[in-house]
Structure formats: C-alpha cells, structure tokens
LUMGUMAR-165915 format. One record per residue: residue in one letter; y, x, z of N, C-alpha, C, O, CB in turn. Coordinates in steps of 0.05 Angstrom, whole numbers, padded with zeros to 5 digits, always signed. Atoms other than C-alpha are relative to their C-alpha. Glycine has a CB too. Layout:
// LUMGUMAR-165915
aYXZYXZYXZYXZYXZ...
END
This chain:
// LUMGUMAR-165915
x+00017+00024+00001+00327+00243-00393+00012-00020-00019+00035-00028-00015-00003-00012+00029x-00008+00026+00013+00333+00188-00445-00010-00022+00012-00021-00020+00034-00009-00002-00026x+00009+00023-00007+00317+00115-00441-00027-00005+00002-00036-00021+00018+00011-00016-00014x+00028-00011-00006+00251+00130-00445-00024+00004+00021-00045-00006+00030+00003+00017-00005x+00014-00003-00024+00239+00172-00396+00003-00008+00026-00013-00001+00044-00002+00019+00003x-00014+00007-00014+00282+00137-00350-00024-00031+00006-00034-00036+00028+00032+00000-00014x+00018+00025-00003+00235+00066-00364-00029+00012+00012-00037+00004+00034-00004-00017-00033x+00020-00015-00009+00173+00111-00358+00003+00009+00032-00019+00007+00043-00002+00023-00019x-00003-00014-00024+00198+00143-00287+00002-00033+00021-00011-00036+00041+00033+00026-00002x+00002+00025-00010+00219+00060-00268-00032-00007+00010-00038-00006+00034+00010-00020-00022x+00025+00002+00007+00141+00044-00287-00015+00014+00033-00023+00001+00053-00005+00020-00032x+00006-00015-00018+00119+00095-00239+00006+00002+00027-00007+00012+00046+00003+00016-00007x-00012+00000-00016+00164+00084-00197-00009-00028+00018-00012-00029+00042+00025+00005-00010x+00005+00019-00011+00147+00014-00187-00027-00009+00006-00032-00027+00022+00012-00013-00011x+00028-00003-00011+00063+00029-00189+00003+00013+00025-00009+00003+00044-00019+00015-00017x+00005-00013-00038+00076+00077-00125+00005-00016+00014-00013-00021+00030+00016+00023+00016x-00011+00018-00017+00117+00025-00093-00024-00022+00007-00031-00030+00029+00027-00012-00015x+00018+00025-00003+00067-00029-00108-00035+00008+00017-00048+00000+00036-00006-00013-00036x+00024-00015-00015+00008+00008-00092-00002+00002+00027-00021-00007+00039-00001+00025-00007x-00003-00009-00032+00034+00034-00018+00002-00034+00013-00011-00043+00033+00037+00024+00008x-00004+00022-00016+00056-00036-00004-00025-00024+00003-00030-00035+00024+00026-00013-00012x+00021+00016+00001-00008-00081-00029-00024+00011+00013-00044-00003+00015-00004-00006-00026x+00025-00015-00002-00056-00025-00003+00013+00006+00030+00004+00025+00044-00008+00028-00025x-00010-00016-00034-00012-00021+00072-00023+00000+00010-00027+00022+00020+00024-00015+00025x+00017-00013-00031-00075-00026+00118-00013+00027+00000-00020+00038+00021-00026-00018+00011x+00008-00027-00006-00100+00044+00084+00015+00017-00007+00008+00041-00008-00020+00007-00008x-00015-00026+00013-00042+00075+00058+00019+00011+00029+00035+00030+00025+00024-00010-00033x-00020-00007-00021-00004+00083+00133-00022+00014+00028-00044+00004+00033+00022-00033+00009x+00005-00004-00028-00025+00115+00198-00014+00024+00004-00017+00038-00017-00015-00022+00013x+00013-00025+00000-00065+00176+00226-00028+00013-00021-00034+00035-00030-00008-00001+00028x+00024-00002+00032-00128+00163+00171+00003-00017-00014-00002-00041-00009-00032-00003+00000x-00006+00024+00017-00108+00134+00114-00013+00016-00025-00020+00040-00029+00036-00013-00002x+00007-00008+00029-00128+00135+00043+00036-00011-00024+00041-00030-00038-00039-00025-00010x-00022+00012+00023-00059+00128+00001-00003-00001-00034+00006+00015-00051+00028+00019+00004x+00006+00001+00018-00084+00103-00056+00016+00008-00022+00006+00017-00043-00008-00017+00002x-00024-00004+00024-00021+00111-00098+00014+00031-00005+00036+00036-00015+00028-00022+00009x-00002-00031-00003-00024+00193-00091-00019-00006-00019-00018+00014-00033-00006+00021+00029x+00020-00006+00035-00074+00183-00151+00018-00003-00028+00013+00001-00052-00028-00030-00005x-00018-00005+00028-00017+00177-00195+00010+00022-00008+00016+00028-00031+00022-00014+00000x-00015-00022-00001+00010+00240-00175-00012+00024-00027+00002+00037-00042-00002+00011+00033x+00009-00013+00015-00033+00276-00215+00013-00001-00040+00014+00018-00056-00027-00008+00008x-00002+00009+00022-00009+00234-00284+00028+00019-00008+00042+00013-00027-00001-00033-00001x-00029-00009+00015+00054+00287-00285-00015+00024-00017-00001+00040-00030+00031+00013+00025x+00016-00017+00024+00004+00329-00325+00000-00008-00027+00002+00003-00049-00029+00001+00004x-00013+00003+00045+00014+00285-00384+00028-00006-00009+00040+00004-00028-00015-00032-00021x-00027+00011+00000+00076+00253-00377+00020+00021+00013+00038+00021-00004+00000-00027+00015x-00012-00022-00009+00113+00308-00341+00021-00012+00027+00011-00027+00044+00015+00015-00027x-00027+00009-00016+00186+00295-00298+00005-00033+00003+00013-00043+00024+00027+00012-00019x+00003+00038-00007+00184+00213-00304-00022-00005+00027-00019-00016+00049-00018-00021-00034x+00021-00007-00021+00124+00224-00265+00005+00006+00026+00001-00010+00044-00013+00022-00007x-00013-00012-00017+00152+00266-00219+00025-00015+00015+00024-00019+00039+00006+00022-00014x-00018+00023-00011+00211+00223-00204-00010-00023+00009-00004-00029+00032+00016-00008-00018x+00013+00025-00007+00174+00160-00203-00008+00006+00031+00005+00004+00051-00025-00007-00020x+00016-00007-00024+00126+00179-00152+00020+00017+00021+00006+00025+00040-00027+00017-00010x-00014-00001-00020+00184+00203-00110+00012-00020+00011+00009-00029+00033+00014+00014-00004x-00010+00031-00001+00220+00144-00114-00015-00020+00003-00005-00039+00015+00012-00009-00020x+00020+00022-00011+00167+00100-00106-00008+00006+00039-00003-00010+00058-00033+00004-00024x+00007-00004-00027+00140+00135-00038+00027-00006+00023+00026-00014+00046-00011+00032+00000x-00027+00001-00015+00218+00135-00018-00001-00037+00007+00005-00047+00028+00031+00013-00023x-00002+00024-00006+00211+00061-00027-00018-00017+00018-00013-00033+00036+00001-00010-00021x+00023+00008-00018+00146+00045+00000+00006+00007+00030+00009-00010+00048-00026+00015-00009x-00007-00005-00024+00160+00084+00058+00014-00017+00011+00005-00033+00027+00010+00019+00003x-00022+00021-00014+00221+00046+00074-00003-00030+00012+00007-00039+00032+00019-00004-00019x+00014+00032+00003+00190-00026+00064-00028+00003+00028-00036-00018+00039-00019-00004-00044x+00009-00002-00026+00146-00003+00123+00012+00027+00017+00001+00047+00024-00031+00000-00002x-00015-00015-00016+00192+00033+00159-00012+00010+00032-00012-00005+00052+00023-00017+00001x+00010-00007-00021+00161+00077+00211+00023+00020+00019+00026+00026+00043-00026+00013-00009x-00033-00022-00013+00228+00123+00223+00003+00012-00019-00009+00007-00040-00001+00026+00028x-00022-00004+00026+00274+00162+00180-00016+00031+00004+00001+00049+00008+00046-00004+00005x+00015-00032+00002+00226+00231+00183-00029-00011-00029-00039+00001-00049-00021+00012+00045x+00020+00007+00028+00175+00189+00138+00014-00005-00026+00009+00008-00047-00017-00029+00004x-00019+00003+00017+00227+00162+00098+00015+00022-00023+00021+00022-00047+00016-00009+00018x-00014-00027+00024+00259+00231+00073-00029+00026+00002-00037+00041-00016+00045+00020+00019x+00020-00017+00009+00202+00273+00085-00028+00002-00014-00037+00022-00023-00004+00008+00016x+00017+00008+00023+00142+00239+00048+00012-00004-00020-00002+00011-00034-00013-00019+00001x-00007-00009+00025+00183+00232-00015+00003+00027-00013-00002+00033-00036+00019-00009-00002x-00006-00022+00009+00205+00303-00008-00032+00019-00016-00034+00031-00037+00014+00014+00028x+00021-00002+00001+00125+00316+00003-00009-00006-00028-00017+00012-00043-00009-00013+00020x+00015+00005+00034+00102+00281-00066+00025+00006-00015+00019-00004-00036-00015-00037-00011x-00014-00015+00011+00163+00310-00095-00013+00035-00012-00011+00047-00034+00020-00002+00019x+00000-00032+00010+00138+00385-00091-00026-00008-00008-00031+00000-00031+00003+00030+00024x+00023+00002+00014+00058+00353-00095+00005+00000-00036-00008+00014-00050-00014-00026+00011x+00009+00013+00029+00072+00326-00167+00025+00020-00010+00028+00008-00030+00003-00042-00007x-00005-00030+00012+00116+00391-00190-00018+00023+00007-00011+00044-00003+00027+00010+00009x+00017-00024-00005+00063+00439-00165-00020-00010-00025-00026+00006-00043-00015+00003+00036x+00014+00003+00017+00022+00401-00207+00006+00002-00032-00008+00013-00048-00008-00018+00007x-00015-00010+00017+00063+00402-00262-00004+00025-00016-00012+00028-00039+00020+00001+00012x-00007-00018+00003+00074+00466-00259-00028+00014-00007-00029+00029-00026+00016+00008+00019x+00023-00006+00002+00006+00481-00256-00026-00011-00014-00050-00007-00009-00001+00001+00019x+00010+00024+00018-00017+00433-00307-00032+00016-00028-00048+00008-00045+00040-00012-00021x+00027-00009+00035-00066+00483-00354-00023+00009+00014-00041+00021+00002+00010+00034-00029x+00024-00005-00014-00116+00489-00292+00004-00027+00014+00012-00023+00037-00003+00029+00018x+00005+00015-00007-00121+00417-00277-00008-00006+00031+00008-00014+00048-00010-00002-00016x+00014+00005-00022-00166+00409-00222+00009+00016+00019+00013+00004+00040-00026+00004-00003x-00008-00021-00012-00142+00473-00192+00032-00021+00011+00036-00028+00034+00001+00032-00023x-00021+00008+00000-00074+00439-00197+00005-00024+00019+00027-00025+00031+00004-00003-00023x+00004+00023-00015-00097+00370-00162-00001+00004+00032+00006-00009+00052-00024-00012-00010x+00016-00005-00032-00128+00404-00104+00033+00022+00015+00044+00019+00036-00046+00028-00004x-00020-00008-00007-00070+00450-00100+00033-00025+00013+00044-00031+00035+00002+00017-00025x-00014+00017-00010-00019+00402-00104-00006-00026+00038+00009-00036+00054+00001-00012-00028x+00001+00018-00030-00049+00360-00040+00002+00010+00016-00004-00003+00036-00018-00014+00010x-00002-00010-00028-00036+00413+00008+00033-00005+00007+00037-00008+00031-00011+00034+00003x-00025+00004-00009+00041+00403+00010+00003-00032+00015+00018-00036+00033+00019+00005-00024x+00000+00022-00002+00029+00333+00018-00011-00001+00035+00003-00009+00054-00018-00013-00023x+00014-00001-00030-00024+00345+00086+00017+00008+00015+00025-00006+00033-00024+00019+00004x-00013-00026-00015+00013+00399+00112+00031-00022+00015+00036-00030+00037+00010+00035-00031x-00037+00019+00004+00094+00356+00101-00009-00015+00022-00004-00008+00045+00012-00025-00035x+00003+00023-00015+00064+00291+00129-00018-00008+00021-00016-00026+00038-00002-00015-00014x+00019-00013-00021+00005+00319+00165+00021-00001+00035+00016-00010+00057-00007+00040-00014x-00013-00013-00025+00065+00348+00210+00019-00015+00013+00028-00006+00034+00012+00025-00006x-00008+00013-00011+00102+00297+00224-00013-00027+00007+00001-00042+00020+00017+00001-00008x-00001+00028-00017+00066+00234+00240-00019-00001+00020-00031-00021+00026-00005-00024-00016x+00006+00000-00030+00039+00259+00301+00021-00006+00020+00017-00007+00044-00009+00026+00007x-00021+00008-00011+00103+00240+00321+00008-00032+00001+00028-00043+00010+00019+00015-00013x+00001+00032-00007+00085+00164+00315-00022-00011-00002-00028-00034-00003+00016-00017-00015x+00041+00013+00001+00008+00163+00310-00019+00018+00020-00019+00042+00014-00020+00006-00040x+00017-00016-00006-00043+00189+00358-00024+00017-00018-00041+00005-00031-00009-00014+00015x+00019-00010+00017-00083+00240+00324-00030-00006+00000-00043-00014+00020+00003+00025+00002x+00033+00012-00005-00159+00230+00295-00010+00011+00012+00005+00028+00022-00018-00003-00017x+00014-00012-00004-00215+00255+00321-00019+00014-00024-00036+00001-00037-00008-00013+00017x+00014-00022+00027-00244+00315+00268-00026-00002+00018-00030+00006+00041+00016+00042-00007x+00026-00015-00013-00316+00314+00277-00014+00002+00034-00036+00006+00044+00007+00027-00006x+00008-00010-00033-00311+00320+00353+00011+00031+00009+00004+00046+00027-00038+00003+00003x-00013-00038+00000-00267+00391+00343+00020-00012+00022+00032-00033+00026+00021+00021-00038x-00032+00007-00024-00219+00398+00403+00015+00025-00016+00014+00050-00016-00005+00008+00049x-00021-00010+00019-00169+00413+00355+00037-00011+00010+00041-00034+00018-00012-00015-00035x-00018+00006-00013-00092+00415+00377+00005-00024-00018-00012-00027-00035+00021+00022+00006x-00007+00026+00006-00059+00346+00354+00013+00006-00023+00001-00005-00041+00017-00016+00020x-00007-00008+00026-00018+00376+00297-00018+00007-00024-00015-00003-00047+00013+00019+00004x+00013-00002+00014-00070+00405+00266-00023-00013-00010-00036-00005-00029-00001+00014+00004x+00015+00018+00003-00115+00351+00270+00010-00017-00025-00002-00020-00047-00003-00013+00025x-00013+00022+00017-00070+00304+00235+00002+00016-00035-00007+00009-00056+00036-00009+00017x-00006-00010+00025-00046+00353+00183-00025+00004-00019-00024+00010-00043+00015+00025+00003x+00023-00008+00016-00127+00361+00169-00008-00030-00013-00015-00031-00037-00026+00016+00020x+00000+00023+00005-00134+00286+00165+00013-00002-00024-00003-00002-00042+00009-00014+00020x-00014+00006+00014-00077+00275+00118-00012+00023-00026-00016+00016-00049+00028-00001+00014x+00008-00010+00025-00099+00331+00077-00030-00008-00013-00031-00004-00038+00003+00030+00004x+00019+00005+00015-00172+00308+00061+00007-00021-00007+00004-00022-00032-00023+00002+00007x-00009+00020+00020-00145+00237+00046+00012+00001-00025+00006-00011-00045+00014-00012+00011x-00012-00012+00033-00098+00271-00006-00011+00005-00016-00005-00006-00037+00012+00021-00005x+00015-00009+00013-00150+00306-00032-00014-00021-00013-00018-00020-00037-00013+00016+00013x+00011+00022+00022-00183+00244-00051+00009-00019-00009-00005-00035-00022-00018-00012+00006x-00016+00014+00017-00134+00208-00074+00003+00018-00026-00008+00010-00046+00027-00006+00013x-00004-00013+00020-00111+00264-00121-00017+00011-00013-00019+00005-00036+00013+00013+00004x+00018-00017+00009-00164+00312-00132-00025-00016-00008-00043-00006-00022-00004+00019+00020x+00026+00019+00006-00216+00260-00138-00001-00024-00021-00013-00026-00042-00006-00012+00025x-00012+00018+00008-00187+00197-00151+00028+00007-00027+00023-00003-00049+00007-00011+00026x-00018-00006+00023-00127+00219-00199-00006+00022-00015+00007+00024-00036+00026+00003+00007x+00014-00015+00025-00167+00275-00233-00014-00019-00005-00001-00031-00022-00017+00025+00003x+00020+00019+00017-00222+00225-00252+00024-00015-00020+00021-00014-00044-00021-00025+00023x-00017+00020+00021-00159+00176-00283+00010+00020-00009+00014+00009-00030+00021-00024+00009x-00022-00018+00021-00115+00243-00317-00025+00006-00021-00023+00008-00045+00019+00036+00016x+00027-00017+00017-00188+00268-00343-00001-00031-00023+00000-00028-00047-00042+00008+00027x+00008+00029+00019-00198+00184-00374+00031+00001-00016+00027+00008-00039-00006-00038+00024x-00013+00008+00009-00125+00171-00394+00003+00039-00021+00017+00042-00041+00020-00018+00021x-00008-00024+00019-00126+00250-00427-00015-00002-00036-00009+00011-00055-00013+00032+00019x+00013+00007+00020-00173+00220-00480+00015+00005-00024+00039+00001-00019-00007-00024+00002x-00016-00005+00036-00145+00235-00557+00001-00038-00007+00021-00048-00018-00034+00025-00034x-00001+00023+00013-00166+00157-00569+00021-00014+00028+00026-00039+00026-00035-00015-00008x-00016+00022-00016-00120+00133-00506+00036+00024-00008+00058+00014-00008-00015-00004+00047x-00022-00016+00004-00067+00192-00521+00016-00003-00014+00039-00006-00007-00003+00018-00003x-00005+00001+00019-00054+00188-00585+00013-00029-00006+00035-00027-00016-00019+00009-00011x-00013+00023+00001-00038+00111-00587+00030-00003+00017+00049-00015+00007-00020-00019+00008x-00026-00006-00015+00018+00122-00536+00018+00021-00024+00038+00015-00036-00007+00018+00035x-00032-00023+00013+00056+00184-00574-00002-00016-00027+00023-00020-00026-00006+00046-00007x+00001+00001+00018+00046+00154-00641+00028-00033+00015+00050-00038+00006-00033+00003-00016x-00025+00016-00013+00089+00094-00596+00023+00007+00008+00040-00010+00013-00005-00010+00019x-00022-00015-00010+00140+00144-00575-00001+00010+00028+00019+00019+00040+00021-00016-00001x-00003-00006-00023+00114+00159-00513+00000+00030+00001-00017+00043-00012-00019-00012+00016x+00022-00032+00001+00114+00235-00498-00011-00004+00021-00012-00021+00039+00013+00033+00000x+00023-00009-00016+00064+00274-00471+00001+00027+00005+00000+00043-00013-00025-00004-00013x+00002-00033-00005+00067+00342-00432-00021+00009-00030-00029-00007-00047-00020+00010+00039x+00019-00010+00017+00024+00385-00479-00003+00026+00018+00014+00034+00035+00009+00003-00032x+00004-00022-00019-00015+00446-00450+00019+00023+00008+00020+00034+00031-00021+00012-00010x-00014-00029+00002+00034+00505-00468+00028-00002+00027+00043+00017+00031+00015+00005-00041
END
C-alpha cells in the first residue's frame, strides 16, 4: 500500500464510520437498513482500500454504539469477507453484490439474536436464528445489491472514471 491507498482506505474508512453513526436509528437492531453496506460494493473499482476501509469503518461504528464485543469483532470480520468476495468476484458485478451479502446476513444474522428479539418474517414461525439471519440478509441485499450496485454502475462511468485516474487515483480494472 502507498500513501495513496492508505488516504483512499482513511476516506472509506471514515464514510462507513459516518454513515453507521449519522444513520444509527436504521443501521442497528433486528431490521435495519445499514446504509453504509452500499459502499461495499465500490471495492470493484478501487479494490483493497475499499476493502480495508469498510472494515475499519464498521469496526468503528460498531464500537461507537457498542452493543458487546461479538458485534464489535464479528461485523467487521463480516464486511471484511463481503467486500473481498466482491472483489474477487468483480467481472460479474451484480452476481458479485448479491453474493457478497450473504456472509454479511448469515455472520451478523447469527449473532444478534443474542441481543435483539427476532422479526417477525411474514407471519413464518420460523426458529429465531433463522429469522434474524433472513432479516439481516434482505437488508444487505439492499444496501449492496441495490443500493451500491446502482452507485458502482454511476461512479463506473468513463466521464466520472477517467477524471480520478488521470488524478492518480487507481482503479481495479476488469482482468
């Protein structure tokens, strides 16, 4: 990492943070919408800054509403593997978005039945784990898959792209 990507991963670091904390009444509890899982997607252009950021940011956010030390290390870990799956999986986009939000459901899904009563799905008498983990995963889903594909699809533009790298920013590229 240079200075670069190091300012770039700050950046990111400090939109997740800001995001979770200005957006607490929907980014915490058994249905939430975490708005700042729409960034996750942006490690498709930018790559590993990305990826860091948005760990470090959730690590921070979390903390700043401190619910117990299982949110704390296991939602960062959570948008850790989300925003490398995506990554990784960066030349099927969408595929990649929707993929990436199941680690996220599933991670944090599974633990915060352990400090939130679970929702009610529909009216399913569904056990309490799996309720939550279904909850958490369609919120993901529209944060990422919805919400941060619509912004990777706008900021992937040639006329918003191109002014950044010609600044020094890089940019993943497909290959």
């Amino acid at each position: 990492m240079d200075t670069r990507d190091l300012s770039l991963t700050a950046i990111f670091t400090a939109l997740y943070a800001i995001l979770v904390v200005v957006l607490a009444p929907i980014s915490f509890g058994p249905v939430q919408l975490r708005v700042a899982d729409c960034l996750i997607p942006l490690a498709v252009l930018f790559g590993w800054p990305v990826v860091a950021g948005v760990t470090v940011g959730c690590f921070l956010g979390n903390a700043y509403f401190w619910i117990g030390p299982h949110d704390v290390v296991l939602g960062p870990i959570a948008n850790l593997i989300a925003a490398s799956v995506i990554l990784l999986l960066r030349k099927r986009r969408l595929l990649a978005c929707v993929v990436g939000a199941l680690p996220i459901g599933v991670i944090v899904g599974g633990y915060l039945g352990l400090f939130f009563a679970p929702p009610d799905i529909f009216g399913l008498m569904l056990p309490e784990w799996a309720a939550m983990i279904i909850s958490i995963t369609i919120s993901t889903l529209i944060a990422t898959a919805v919400i941060g594909y619509s912004l990777l699809t706008v900021l992937s533009r040639q006329s918003i792209i191109e002014p950044l790298k010609s600044r020094g920013l890089k940019v993943v590229t497909e290959s």
